[in-house]
Z-matrix of the N, CA and C atoms (Angstrom, degrees):
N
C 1 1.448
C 2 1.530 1 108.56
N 3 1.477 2 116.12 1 138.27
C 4 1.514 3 118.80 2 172.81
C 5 1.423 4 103.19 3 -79.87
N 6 1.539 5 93.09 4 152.96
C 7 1.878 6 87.33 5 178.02
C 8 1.397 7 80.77 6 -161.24
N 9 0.994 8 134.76 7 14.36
C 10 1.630 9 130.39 8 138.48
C 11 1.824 10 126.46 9 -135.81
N 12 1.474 11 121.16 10 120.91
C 13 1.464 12 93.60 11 170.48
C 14 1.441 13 111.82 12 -127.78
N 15 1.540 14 118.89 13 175.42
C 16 1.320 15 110.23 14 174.31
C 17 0.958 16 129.19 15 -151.20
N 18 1.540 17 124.54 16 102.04
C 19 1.205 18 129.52 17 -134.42
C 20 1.741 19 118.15 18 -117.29
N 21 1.272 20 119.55 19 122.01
C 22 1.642 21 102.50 20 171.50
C 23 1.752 22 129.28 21 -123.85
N 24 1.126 23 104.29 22 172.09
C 25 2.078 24 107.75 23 171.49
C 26 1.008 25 106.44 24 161.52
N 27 1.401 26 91.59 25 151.39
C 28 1.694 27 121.67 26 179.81
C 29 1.579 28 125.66 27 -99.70
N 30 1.046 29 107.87 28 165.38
C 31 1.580 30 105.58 29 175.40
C 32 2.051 31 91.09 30 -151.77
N 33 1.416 32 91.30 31 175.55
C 34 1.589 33 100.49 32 172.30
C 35 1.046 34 110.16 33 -129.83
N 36 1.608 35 111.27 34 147.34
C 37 1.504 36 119.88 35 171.09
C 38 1.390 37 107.39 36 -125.11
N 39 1.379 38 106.71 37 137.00
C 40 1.975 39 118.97 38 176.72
C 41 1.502 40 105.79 39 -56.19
N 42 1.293 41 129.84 40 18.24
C 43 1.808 42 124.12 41 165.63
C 44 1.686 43 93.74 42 -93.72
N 45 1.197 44 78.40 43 -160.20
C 46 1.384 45 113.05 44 179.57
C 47 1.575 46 121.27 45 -114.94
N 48 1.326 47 139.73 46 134.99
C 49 1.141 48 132.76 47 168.01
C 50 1.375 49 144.59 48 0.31
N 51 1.561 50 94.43 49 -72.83
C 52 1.643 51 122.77 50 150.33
C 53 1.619 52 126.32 51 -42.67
N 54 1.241 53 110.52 52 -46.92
C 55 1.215 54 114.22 53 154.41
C 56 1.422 55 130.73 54 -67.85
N 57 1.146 56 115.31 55 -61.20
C 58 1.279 57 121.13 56 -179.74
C 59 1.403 58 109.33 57 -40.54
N 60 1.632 59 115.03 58 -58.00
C 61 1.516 60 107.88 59 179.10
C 62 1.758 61 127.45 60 -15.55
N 63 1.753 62 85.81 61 -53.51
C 64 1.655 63 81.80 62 -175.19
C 65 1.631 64 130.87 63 -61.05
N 66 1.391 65 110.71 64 -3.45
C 67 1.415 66 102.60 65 179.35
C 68 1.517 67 93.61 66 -75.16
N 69 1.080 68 134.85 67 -39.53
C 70 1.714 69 141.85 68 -179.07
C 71 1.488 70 118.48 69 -36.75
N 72 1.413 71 129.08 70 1.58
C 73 1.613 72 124.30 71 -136.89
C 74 1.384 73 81.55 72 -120.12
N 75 1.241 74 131.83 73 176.24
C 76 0.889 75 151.18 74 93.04
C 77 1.722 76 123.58 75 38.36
N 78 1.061 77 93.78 76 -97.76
C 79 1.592 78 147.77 77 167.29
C 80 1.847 79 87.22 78 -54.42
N 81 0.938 80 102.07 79 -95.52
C 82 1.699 81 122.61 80 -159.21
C 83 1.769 82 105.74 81 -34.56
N 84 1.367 83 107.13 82 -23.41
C 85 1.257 84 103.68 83 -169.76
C 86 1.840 85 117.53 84 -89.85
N 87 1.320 86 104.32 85 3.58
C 88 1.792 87 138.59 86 -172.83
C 89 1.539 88 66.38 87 -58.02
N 90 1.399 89 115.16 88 -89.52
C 91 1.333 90 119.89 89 -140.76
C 92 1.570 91 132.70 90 -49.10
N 93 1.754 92 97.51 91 -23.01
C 94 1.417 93 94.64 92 -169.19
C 95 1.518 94 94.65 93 -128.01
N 96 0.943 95 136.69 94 -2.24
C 97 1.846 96 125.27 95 -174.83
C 98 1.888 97 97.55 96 -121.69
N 99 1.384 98 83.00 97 115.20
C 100 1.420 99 109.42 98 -179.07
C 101 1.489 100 116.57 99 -57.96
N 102 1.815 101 119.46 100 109.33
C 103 1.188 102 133.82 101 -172.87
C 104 1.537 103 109.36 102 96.08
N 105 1.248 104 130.63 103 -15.19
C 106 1.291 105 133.85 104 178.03
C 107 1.465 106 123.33 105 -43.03
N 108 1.544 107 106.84 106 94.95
C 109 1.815 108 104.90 107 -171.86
C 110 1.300 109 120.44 108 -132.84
N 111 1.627 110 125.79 109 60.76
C 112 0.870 111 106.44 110 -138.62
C 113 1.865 112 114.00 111 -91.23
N 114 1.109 113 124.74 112 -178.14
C 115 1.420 114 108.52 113 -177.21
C 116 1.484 115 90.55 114 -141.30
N 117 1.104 116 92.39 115 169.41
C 118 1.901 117 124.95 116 -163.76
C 119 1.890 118 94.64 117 -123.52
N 120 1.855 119 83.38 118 109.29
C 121 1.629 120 77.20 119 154.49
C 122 1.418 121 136.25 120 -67.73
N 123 1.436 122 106.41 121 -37.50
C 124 1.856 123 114.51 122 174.50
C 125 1.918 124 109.07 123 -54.06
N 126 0.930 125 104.87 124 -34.75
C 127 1.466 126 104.13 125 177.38
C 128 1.469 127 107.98 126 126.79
N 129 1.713 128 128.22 127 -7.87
C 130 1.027 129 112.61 128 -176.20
C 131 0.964 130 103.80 129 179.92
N 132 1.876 131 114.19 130 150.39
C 133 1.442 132 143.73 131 -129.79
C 134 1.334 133 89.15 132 -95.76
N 135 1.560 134 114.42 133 136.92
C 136 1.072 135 125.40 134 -156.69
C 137 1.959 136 106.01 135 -169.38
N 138 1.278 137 127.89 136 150.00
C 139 1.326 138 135.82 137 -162.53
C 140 1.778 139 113.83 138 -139.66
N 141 1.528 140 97.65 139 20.59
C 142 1.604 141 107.58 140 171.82
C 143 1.556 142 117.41 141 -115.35
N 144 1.823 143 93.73 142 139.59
C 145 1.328 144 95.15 143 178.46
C 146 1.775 145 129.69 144 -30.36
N 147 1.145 146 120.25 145 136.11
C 148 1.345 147 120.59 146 -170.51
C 149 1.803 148 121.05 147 103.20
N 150 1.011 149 118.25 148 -33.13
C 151 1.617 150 143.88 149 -174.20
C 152 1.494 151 91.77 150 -38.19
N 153 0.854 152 109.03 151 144.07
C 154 1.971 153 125.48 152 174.62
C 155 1.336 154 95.50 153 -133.45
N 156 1.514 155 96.83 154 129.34
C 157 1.322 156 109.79 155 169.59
C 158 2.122 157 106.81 156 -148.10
N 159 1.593 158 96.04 157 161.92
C 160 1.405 159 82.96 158 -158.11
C 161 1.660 160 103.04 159 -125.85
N 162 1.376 161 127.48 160 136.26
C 163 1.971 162 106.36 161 -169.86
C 164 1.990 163 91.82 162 -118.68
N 165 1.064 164 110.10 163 -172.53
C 166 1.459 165 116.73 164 163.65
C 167 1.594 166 109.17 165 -162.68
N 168 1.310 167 96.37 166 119.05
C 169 1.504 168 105.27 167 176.07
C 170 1.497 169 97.13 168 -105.15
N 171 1.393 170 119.13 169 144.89
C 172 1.409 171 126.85 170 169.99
C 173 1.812 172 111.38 171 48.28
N 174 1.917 173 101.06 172 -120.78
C 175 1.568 174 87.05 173 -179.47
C 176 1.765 175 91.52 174 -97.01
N 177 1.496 176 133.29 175 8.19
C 178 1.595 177 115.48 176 179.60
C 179 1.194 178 107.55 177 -74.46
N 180 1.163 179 111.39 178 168.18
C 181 1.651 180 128.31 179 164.30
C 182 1.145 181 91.68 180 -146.31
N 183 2.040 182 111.09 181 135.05
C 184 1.185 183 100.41 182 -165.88
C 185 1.664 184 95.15 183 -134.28
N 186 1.502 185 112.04 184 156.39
C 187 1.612 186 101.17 185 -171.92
C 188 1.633 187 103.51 186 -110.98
N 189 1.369 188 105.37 187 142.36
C 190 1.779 189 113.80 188 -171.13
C 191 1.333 190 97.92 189 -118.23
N 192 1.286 191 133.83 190 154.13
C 193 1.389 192 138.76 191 124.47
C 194 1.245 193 132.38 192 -141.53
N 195 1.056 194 116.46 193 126.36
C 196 1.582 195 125.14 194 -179.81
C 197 1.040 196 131.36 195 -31.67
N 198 1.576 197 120.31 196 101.92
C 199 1.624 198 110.47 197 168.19
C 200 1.207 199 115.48 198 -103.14
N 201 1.450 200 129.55 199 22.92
C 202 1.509 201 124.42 200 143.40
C 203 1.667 202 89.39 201 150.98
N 204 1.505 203 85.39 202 135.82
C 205 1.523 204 118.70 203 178.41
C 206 1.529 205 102.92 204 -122.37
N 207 1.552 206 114.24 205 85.14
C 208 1.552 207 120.92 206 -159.10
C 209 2.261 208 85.49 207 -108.57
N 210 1.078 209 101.18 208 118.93
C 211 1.682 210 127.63 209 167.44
C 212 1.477 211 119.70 210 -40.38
N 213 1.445 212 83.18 211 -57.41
C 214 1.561 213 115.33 212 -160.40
C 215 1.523 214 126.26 213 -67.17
N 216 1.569 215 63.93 214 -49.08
C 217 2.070 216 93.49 215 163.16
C 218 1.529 217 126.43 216 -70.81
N 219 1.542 218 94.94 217 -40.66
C 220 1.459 219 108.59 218 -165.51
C 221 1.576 220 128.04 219 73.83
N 222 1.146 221 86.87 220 37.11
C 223 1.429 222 108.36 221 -157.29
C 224 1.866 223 105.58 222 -113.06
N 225 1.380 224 119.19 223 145.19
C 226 1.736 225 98.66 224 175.29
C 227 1.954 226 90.12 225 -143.38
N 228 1.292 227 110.74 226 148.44
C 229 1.526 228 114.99 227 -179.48
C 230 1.708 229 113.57 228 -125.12
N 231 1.111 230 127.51 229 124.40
C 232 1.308 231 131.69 230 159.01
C 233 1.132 232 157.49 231 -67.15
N 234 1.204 233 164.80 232 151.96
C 235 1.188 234 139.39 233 159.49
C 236 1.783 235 107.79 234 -134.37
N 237 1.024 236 140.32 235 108.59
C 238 1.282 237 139.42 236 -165.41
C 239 1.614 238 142.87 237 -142.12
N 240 1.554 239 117.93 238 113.50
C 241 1.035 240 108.77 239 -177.86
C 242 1.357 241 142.38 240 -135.82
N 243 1.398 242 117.25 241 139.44
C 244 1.346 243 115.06 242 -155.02
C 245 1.287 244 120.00 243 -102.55
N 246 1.441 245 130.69 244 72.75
C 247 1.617 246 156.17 245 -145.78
C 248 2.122 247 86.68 246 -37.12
N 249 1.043 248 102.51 247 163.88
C 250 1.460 249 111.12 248 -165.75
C 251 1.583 250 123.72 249 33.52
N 252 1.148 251 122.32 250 9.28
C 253 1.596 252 125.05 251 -164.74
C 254 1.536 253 106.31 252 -111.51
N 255 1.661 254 96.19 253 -105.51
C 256 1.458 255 106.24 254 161.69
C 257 1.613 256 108.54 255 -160.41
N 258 1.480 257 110.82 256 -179.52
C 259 1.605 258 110.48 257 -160.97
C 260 1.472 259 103.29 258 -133.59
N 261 1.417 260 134.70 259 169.34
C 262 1.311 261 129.46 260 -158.59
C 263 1.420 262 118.78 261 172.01
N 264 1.354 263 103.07 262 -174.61
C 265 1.584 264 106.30 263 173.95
C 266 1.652 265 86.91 264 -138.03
N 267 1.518 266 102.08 265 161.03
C 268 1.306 267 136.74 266 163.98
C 269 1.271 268 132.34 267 -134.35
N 270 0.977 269 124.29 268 127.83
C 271 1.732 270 140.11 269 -163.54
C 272 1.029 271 109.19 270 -117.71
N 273 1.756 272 112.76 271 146.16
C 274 1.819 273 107.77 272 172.86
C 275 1.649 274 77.88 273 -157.81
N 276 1.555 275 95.34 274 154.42
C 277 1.333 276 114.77 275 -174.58
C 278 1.804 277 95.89 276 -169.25
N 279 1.785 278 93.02 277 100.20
C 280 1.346 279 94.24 278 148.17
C 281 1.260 280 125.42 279 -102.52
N 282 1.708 281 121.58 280 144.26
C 283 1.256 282 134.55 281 -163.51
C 284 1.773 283 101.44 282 -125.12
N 285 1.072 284 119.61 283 113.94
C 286 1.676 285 121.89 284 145.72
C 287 1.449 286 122.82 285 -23.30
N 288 1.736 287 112.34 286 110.18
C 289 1.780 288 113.57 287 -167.44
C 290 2.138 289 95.40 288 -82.95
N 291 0.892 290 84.84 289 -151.99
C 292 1.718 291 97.40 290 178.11
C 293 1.494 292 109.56 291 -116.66
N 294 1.571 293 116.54 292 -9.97
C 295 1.115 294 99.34 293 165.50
C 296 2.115 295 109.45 294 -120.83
N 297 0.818 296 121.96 295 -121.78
C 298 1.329 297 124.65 296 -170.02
C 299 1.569 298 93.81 297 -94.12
N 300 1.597 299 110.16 298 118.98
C 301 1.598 300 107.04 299 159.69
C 302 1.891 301 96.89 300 114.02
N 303 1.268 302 90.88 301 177.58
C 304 2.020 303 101.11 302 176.29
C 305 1.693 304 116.33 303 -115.44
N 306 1.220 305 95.55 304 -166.69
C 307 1.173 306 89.76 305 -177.62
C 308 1.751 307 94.41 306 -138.50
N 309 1.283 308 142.92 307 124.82
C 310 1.421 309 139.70 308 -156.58
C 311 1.562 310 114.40 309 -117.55
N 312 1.138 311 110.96 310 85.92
C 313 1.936 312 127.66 311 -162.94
C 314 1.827 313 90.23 312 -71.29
N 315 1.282 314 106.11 313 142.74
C 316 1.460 315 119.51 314 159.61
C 317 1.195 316 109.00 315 -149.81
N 318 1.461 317 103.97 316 137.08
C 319 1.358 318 112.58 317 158.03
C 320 1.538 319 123.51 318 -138.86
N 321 0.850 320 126.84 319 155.34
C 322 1.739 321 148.35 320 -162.67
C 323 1.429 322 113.19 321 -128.93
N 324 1.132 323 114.80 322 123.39
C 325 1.446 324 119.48 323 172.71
C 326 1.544 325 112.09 324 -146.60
N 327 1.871 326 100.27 325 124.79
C 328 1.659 327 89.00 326 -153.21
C 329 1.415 328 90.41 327 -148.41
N 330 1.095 329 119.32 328 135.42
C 331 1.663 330 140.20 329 161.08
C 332 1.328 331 122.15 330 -103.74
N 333 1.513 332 94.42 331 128.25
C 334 1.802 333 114.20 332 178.49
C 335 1.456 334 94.14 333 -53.32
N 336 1.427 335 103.51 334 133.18
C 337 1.448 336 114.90 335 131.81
C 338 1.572 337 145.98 336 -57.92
N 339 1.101 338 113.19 337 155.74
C 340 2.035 339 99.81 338 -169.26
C 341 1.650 340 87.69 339 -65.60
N 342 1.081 341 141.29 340 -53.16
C 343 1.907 342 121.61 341 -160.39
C 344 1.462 343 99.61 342 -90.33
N 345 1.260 344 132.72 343 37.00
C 346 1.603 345 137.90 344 -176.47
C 347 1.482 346 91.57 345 -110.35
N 348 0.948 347 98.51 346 147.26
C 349 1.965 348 134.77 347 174.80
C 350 1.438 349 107.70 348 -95.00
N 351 1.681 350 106.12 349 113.65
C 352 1.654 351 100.01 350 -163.92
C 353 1.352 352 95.53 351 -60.39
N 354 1.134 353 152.60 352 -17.18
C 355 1.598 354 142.87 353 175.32
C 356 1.511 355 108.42 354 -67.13
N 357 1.022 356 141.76 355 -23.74
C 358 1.339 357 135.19 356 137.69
C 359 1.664 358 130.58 357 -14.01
N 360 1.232 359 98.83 358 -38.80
C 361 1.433 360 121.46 359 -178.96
C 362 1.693 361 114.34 360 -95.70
N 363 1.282 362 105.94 361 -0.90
C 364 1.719 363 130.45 362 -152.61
C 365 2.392 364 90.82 363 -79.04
N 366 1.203 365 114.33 364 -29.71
C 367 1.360 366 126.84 365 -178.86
C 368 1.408 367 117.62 366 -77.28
N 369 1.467 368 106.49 367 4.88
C 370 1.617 369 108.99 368 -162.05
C 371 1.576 370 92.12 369 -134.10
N 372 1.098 371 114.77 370 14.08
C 373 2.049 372 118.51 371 166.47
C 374 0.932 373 88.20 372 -84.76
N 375 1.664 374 97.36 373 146.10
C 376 1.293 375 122.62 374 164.31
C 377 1.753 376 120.84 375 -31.95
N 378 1.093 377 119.71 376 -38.91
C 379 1.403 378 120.15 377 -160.58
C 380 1.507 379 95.58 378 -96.96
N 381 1.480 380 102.45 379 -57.87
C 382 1.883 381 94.29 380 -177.50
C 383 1.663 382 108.62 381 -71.84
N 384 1.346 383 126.94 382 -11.39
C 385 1.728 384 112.46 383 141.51
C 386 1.258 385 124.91 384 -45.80
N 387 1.379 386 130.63 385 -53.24
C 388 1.622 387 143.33 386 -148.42
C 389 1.517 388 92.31 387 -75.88
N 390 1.563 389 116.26 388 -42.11
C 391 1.410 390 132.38 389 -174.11
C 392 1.329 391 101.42 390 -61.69
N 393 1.394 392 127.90 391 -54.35
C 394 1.502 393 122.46 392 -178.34
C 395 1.170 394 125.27 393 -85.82
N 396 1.075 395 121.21 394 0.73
C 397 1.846 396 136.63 395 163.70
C 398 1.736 397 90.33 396 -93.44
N 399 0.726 398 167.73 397 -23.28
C 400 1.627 399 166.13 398 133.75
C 401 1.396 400 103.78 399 -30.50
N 402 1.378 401 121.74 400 -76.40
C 403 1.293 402 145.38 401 178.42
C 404 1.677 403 95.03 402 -15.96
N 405 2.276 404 88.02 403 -81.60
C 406 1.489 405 81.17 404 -161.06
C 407 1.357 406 124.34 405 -99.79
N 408 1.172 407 116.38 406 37.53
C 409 1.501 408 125.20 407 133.47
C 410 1.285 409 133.93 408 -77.88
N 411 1.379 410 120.69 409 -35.17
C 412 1.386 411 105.89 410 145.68
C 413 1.610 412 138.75 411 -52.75
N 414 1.574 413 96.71 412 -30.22
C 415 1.371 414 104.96 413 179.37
C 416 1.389 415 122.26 414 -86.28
N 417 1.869 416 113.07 415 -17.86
C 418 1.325 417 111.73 416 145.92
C 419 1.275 418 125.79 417 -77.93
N 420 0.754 419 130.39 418 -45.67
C 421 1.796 420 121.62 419 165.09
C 422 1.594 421 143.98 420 -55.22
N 423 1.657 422 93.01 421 0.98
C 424 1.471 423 105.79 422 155.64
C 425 1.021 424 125.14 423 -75.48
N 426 1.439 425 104.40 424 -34.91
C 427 1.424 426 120.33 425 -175.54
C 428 1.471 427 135.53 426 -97.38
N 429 1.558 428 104.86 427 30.33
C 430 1.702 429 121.74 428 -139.83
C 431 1.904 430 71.92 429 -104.81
């Protein structure tokens, strides 16, 4: 049984780095990932290390906090967990291509929990990765 995987891929978008970042936020992700709402236990929206923020897909509710939303870099870091499921980090790194636009690296690395269903982990294979780096590049580039 897997009870950890770690999965990565890229896609490109016709922006730029700097730009692109912002679909990565918090915030940024309102626009293009369908149902995305997330709320702040402290009371308010915020992009510094430590930040708790909370989303719910279906019956999960899942807990995030920021381990750095660096500008400069273009870079955004995660920490996240989804109580009975599994828990993890998430990475994004957009990089400037050589021709017009970036190139937007993610990676995920996530371990079952003891009351998690190793199919939980079933989104982080190689193939159903490639599928969701597809996904949300289409779903960022609607919104470019």
């Amino acid at each position: 049984m897997t009870l950890r995987r770690q999965a990565s891929g890229q896609f490109n978008l016709p922006v730029s780095a700097a730009g692109a970042i912002d679909f990565f936020t918090p915030e940024g992700e309102r626009s293009w990932v369908p149902g995305w709402d997330p709320t702040y236990p402290a009371g308010e929206v915020a992009e510094t290390p430590g930040t708790v923020f909370i989303t719910q897909h279906d019956d999960a509710k899942t807990f995030w906090v920021i381990e750095k939303i660096d500008r400069e870099a273009n870079t955004s870091a995660y920490s996240r967990i989804t109580p009975g499921h599994h828990a993890g980090t998430v990475n994004v790194a957009c990089m400037d291509a050589q021709e017009d636009g970036c190139v937007v690296h993610v990676t995920y690395d996530m371990t079952l929990l003891p009351d998690g269903d190793p199919t939980d982990l079933g989104a982080y294979d190689e193939a159903s990765f490639a599928t969701m780096m597809n996904h949300w590049h289409e779903l960022v580039s609607r919104n470019l």
